[in-house]
N, C-alpha and C positions, 0 to 999 in steps of 0.2 A: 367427376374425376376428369384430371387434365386429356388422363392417356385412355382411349376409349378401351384398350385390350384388358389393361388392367381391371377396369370396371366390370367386362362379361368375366372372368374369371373370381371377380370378388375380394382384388388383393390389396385395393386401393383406400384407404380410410382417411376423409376428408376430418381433419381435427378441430375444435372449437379452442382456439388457445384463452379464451375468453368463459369460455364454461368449465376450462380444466383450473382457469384460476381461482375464479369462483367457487367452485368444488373445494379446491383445496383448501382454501381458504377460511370457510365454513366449516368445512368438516376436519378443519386440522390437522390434514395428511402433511409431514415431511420427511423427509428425505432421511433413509437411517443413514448414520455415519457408522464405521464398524469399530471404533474403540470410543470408550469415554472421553479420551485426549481429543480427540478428532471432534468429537460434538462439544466439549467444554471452549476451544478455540473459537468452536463457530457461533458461542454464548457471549465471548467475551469481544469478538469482531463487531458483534450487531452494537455491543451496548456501545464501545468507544465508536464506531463506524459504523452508522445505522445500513442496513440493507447487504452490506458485505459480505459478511458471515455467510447470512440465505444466498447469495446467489453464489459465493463459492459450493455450500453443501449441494445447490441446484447445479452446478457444474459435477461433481463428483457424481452424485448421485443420477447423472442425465436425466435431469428433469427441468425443461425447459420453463415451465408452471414455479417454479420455486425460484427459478431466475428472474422470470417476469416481475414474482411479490418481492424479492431482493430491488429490483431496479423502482418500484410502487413504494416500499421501505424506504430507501435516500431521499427518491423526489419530493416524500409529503415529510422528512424529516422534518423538515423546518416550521412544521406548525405543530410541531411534537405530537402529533397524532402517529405519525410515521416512526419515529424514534420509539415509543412504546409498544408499538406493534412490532417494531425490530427485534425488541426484548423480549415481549412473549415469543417470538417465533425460535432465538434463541435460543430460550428455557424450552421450549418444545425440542426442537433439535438435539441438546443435550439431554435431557430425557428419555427421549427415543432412540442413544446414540447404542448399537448393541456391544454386547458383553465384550471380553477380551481385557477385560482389566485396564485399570489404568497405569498411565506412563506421562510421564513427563514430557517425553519427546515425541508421544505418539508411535513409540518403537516397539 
């Protein structure tokens, strides 16, 4: 840790932003959205705008990990390996998006 105080106290958590991507990655953690409108947006973001979608849901949801695979999403779009995984992470999203019924406007 930077700040030695914080460390004897215990308050300081040094992050792997590379294992939390990994993590998630693998293990399919995203970001709930709390209506279905809000997760179907962020389905339909990846597939027209690969990585979008994810790193909007990774901004709402503060989750810097899901912004990172949003930004890993665009970059490798173009070997459509990134575009596909856009998709699934999408479908994931929406999926996961919780209850509250749907809305058109997200309202």
């Amino acid at each position: 840790c930077i700040i030695p105080n914080l460390r004897r106290y215990g308050t300081c958590t040094m992050s792997n932003p590379c294992q939390e991507v990994w993590d998630d990655t693998t293990g399919q953690k995203v970001p709930k959205m709390e209506t279905k409108s809000w997760g179907l947006m962020m389905f339909i973001l990846n597939i027209f705008f690969p990585g979008i979608g994810s790193i909007i849901a990774g901004l709402k949801g503060d989750k810097t990990s899901t912004m990172i695979i949003g930004v890993l999403q665009f970059c490798t779009s173009w070997f459509l390996l990134g575009w596909l995984w856009s998709i699934w992470w999408g479908w994931l999203i929406y999926s996961q998006s919780g209850g509250g019924g749907f809305s058109a406007l997200g309202v």
